[in-house]
Z-matrix of the N, CA and C atoms (Angstrom, degrees):
N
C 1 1.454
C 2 1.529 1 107.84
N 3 1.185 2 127.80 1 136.53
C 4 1.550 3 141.02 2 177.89
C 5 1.236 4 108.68 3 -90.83
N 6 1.919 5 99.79 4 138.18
C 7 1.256 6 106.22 5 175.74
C 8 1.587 7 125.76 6 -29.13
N 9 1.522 8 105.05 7 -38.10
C 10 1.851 9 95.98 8 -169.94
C 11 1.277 10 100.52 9 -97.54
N 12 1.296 11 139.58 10 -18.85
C 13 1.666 12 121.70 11 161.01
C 14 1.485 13 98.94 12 -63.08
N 15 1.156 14 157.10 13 6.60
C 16 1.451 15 141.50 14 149.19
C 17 1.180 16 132.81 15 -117.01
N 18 1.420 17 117.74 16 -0.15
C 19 1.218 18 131.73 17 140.69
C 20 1.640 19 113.95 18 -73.85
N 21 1.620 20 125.22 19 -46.15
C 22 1.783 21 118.76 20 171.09
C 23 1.642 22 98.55 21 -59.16
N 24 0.868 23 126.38 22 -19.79
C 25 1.974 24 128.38 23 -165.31
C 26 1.613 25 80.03 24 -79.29
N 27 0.874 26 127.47 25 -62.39
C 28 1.755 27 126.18 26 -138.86
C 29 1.803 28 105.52 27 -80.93
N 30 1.521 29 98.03 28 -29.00
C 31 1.386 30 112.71 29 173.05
C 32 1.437 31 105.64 30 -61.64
N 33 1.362 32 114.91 31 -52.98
C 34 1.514 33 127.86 32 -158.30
C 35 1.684 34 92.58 33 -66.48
N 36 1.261 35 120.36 34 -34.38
C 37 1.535 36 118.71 35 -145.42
C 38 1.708 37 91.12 36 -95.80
N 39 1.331 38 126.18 37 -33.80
C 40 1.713 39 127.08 38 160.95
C 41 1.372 40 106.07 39 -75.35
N 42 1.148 41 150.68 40 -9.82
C 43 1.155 42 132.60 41 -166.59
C 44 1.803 43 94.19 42 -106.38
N 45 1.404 44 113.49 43 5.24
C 46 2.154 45 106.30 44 -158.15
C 47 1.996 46 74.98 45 -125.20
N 48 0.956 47 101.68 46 -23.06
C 49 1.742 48 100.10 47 176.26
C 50 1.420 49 122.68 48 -84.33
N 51 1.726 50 120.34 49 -20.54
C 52 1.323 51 111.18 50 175.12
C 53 1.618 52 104.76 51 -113.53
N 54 1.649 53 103.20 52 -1.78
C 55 1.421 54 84.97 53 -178.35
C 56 1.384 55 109.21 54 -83.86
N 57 2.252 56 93.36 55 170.78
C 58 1.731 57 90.49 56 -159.18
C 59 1.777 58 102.09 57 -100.90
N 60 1.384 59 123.95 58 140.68
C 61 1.646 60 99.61 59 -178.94
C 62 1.926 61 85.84 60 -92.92
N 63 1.289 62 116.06 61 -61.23
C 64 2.041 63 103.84 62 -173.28
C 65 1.138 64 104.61 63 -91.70
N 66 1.831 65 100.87 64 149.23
C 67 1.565 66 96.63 65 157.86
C 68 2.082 67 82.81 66 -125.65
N 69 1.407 68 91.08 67 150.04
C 70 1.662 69 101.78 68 166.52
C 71 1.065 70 110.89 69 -127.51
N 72 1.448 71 122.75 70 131.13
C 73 1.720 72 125.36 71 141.29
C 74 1.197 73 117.10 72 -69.20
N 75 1.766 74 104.29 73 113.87
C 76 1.724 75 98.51 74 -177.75
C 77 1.332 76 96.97 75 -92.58
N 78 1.440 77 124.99 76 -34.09
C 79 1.710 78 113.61 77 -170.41
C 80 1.682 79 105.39 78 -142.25
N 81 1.225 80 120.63 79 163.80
C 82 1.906 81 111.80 80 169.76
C 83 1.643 82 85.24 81 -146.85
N 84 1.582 83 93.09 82 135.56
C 85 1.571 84 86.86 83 157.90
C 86 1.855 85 106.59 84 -134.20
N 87 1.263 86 123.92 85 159.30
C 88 1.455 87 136.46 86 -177.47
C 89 1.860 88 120.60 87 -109.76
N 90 1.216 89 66.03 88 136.18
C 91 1.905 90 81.13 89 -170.88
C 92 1.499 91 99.27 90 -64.62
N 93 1.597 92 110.14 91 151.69
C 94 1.486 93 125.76 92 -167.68
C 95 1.341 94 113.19 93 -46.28
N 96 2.115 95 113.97 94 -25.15
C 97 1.247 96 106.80 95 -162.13
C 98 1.188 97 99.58 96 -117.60
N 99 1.491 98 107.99 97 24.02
C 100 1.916 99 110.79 98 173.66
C 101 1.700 100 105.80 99 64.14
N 102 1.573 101 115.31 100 16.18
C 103 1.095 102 102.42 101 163.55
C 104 1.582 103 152.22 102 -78.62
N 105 1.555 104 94.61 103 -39.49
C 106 1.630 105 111.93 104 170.13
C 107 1.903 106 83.62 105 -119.31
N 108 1.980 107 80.98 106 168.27
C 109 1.605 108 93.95 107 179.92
C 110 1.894 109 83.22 108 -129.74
N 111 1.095 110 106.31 109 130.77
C 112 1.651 111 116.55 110 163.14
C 113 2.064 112 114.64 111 -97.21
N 114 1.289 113 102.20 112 117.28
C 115 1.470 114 111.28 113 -164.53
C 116 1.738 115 105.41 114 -96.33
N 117 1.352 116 135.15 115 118.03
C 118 1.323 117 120.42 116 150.82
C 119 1.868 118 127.94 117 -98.69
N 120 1.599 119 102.93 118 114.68
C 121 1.462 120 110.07 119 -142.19
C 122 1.881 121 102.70 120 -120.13
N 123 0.741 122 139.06 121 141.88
C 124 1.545 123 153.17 122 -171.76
C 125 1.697 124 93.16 123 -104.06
N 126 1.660 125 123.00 124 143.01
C 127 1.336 126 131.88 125 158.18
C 128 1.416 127 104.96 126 -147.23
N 129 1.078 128 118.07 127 114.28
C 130 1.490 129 123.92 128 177.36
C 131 1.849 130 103.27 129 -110.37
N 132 1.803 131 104.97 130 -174.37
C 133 0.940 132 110.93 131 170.13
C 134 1.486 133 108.01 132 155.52
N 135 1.569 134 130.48 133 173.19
C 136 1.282 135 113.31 134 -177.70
C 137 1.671 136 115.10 135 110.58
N 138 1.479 137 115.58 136 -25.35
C 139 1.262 138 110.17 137 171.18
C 140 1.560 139 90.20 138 82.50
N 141 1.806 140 108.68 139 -173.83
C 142 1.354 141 143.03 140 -161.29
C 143 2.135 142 91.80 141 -43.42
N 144 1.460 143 95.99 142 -52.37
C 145 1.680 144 101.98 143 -172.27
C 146 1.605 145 116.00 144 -98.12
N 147 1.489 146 109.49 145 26.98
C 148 1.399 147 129.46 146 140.40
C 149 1.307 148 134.73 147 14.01
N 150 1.610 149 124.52 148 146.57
C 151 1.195 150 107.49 149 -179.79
C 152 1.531 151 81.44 150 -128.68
N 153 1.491 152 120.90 151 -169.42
C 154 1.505 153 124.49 152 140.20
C 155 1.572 154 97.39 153 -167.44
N 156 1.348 155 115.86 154 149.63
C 157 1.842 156 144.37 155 -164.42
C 158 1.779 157 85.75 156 -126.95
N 159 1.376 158 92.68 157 128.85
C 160 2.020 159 105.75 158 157.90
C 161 1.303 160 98.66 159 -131.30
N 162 1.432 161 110.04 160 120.26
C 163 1.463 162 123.92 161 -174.44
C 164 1.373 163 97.75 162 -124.17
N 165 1.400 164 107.30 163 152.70
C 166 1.960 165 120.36 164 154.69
C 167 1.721 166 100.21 165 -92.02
N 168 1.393 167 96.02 166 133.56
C 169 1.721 168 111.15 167 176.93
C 170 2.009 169 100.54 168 -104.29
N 171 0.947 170 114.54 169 122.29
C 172 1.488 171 117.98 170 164.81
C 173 1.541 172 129.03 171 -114.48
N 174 1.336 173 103.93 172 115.83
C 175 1.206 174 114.81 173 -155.36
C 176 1.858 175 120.44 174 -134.46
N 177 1.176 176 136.99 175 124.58
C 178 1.514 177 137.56 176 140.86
C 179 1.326 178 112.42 177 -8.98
N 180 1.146 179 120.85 178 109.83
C 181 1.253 180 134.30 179 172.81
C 182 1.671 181 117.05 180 -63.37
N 183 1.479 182 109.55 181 108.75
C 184 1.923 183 114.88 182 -161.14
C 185 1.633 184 88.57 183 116.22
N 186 1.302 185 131.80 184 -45.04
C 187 1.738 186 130.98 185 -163.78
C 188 1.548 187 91.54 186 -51.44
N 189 1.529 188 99.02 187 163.30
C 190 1.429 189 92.23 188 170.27
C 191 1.884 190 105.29 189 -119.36
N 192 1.750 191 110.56 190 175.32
C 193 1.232 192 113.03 191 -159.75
C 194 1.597 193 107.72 192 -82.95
N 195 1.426 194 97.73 193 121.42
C 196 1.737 195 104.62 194 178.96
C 197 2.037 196 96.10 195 -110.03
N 198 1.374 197 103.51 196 111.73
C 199 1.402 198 105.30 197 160.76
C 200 1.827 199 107.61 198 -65.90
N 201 1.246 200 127.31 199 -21.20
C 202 1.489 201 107.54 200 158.25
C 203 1.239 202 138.33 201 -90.67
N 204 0.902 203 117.91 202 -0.76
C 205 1.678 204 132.97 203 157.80
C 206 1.895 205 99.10 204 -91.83
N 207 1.587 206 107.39 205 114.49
C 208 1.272 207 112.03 206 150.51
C 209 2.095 208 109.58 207 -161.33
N 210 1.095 209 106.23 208 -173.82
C 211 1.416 210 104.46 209 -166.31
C 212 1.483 211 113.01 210 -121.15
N 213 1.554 212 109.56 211 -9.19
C 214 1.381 213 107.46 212 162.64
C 215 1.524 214 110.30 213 -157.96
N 216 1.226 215 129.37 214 -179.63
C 217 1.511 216 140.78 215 -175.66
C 218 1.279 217 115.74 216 169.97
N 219 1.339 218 109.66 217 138.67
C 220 1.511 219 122.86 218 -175.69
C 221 1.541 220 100.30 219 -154.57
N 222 1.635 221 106.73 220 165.35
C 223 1.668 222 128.89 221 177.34
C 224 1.493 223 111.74 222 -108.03
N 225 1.140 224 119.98 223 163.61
C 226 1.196 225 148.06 224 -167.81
C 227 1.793 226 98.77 225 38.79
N 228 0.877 227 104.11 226 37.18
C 229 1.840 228 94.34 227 152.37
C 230 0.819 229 121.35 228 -122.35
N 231 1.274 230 141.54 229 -179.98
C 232 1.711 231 135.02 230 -157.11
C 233 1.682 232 110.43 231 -152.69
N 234 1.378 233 120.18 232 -17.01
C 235 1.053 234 131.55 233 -174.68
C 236 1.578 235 118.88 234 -149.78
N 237 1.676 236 108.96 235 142.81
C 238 1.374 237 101.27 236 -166.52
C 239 1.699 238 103.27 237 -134.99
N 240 1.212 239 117.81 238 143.73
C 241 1.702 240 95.54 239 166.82
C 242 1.612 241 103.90 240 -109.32
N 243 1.384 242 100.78 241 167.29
C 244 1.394 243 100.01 242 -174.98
C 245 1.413 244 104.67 243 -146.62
N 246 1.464 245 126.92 244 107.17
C 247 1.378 246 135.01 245 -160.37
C 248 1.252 247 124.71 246 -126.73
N 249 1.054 248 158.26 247 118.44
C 250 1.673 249 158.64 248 -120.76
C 251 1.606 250 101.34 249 -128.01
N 252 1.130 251 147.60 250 89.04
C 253 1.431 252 169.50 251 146.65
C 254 1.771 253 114.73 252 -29.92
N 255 1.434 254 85.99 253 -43.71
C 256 1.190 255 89.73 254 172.06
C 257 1.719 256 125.47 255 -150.87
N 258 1.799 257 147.02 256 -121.32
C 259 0.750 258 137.86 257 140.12
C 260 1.350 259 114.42 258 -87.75
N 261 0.993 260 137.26 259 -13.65
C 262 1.797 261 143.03 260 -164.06
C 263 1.613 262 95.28 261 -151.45
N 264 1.432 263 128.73 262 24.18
C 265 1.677 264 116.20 263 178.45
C 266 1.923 265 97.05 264 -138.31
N 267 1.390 266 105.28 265 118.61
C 268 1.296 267 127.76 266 174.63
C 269 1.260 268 103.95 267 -99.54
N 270 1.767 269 115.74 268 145.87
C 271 1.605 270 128.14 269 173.39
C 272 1.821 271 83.46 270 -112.86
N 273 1.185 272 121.36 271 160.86
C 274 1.510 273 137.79 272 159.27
C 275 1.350 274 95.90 273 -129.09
N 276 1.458 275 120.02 274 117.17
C 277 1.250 276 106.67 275 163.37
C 278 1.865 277 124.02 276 -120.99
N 279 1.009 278 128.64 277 124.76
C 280 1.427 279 134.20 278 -152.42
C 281 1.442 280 106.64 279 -119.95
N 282 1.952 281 97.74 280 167.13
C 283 1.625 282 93.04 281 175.51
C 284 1.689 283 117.51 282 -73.98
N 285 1.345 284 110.28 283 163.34
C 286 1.827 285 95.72 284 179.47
C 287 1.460 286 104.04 285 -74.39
N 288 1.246 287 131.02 286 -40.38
C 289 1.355 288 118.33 287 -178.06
C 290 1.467 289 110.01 288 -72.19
N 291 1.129 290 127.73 289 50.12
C 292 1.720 291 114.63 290 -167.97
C 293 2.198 292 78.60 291 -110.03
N 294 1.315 293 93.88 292 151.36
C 295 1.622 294 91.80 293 168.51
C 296 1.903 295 96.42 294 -96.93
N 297 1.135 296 113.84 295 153.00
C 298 1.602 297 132.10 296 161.23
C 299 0.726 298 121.24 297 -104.41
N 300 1.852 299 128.03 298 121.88
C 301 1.049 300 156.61 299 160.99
C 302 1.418 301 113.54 300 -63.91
N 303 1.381 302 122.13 301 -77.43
C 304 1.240 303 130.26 302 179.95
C 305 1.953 304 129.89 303 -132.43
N 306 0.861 305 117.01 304 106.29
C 307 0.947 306 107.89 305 -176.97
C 308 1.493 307 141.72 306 -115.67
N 309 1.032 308 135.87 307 79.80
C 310 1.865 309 138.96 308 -138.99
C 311 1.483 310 96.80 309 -81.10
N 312 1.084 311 136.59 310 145.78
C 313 1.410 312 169.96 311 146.09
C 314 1.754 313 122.50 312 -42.96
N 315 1.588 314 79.95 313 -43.31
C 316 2.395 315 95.78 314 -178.60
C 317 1.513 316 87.02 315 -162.56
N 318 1.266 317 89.65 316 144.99
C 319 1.490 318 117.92 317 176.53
C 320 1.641 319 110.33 318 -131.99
N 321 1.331 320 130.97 319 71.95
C 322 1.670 321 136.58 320 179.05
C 323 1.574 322 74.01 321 89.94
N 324 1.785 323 110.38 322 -138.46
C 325 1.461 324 125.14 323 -151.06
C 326 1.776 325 101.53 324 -82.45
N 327 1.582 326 101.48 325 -11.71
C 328 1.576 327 90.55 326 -175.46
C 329 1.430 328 124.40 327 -109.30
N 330 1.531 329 104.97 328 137.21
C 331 1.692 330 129.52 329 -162.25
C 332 1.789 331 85.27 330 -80.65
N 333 1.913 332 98.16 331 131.17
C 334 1.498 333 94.77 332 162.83
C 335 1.334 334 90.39 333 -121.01
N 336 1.551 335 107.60 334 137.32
C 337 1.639 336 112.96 335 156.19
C 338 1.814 337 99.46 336 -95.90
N 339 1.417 338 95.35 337 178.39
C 340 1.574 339 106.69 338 176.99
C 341 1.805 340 102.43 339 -149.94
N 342 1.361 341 96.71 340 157.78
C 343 1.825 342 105.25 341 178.73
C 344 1.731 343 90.30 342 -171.53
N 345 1.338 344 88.72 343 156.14
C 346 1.330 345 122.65 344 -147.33
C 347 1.669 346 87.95 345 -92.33
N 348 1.607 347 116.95 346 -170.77
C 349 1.334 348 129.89 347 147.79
C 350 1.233 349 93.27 348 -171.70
N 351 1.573 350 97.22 349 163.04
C 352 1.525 351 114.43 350 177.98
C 353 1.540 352 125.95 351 -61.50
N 354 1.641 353 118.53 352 130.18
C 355 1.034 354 116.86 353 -174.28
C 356 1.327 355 134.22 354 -129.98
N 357 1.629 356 142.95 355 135.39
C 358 1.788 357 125.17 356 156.55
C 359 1.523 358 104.34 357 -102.62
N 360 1.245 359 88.65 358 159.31
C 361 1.923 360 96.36 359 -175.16
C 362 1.253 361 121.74 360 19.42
N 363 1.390 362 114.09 361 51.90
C 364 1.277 363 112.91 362 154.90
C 365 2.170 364 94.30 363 107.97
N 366 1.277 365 102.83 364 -44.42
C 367 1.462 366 88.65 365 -153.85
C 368 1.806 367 107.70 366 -90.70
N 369 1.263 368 107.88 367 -174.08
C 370 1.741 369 107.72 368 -171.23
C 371 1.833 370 91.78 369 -80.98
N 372 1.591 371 107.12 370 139.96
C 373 1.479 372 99.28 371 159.51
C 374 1.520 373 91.70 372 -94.60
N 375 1.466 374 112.15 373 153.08
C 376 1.267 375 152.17 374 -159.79
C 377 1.506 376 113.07 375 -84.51
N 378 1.586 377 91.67 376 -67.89
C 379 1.179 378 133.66 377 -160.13
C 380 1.442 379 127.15 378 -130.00
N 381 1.214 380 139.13 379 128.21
C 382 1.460 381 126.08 380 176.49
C 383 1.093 382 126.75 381 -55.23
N 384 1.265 383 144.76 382 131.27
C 385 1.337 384 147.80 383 -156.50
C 386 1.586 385 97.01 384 -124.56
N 387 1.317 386 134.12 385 128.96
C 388 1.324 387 144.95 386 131.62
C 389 1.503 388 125.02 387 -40.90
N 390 0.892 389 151.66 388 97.83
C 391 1.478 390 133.19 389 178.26
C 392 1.459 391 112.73 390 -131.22
């Protein structure tokens, strides 16, 4: 086998591993003055040995949706809230067991805070459970 049939192999084999096959919008919510829209969005891909990223996208309201522009992302969580405090102040709120990837502070004029809530496999418990 020649150097460039295993160098084109190795290309082919990173390029089938980061590409994305879904992206979903699970939720969008809009700032008080309809200025930015904050997106919480799912991108998987990878087949049976799979990956998947849930990021918040923050964006100008009219902008259009860039899955590479976002302001936070984490694994094993499944659900996010996303709540507007103010005109330029975002809450993200996530499960506590979720791991974090990335998480930005300000995005242009708007302050994101973040807080946790209680969680199993990923999702918010609700309610107290006995078990």
């Amino acid at each position: 086998m020649s150097k460039d049939t295993i160098k084109l192999a190795c290309f082919l084999v990173l390029i089938s591993t980061v590409a994305c096959d879904e992206v979903r919008i699970e939720s969008t919510s809009r700032s008080p003055d309809d200025k930015y829209l904050a997106s919480f969005y799912s991108m998987s891909g990878g087949g049976a040995a799979g990956w998947v990223a849930l990021r918040v996208n923050l964006r100008r309201t009219g902008d259009a949706f860039y899955t590479s522009d976002y302001v936070f992302e984490m694994n094993h969580g499944y659900q996010c809230e996303l709540n507007w405090k103010g005109n330029a102040q975002l809450l993200v709120t996530y499960p506590a067991e979720a791991g974090v990837r990335k998480q930005d502070s300000q995005w242009n004029e708007v302050t994101i805070s973040y807080e946790t809530k209680p969680s199993r496999g990923g999702m918010f418990i609700d309610k107290k459970v006995n078990l």
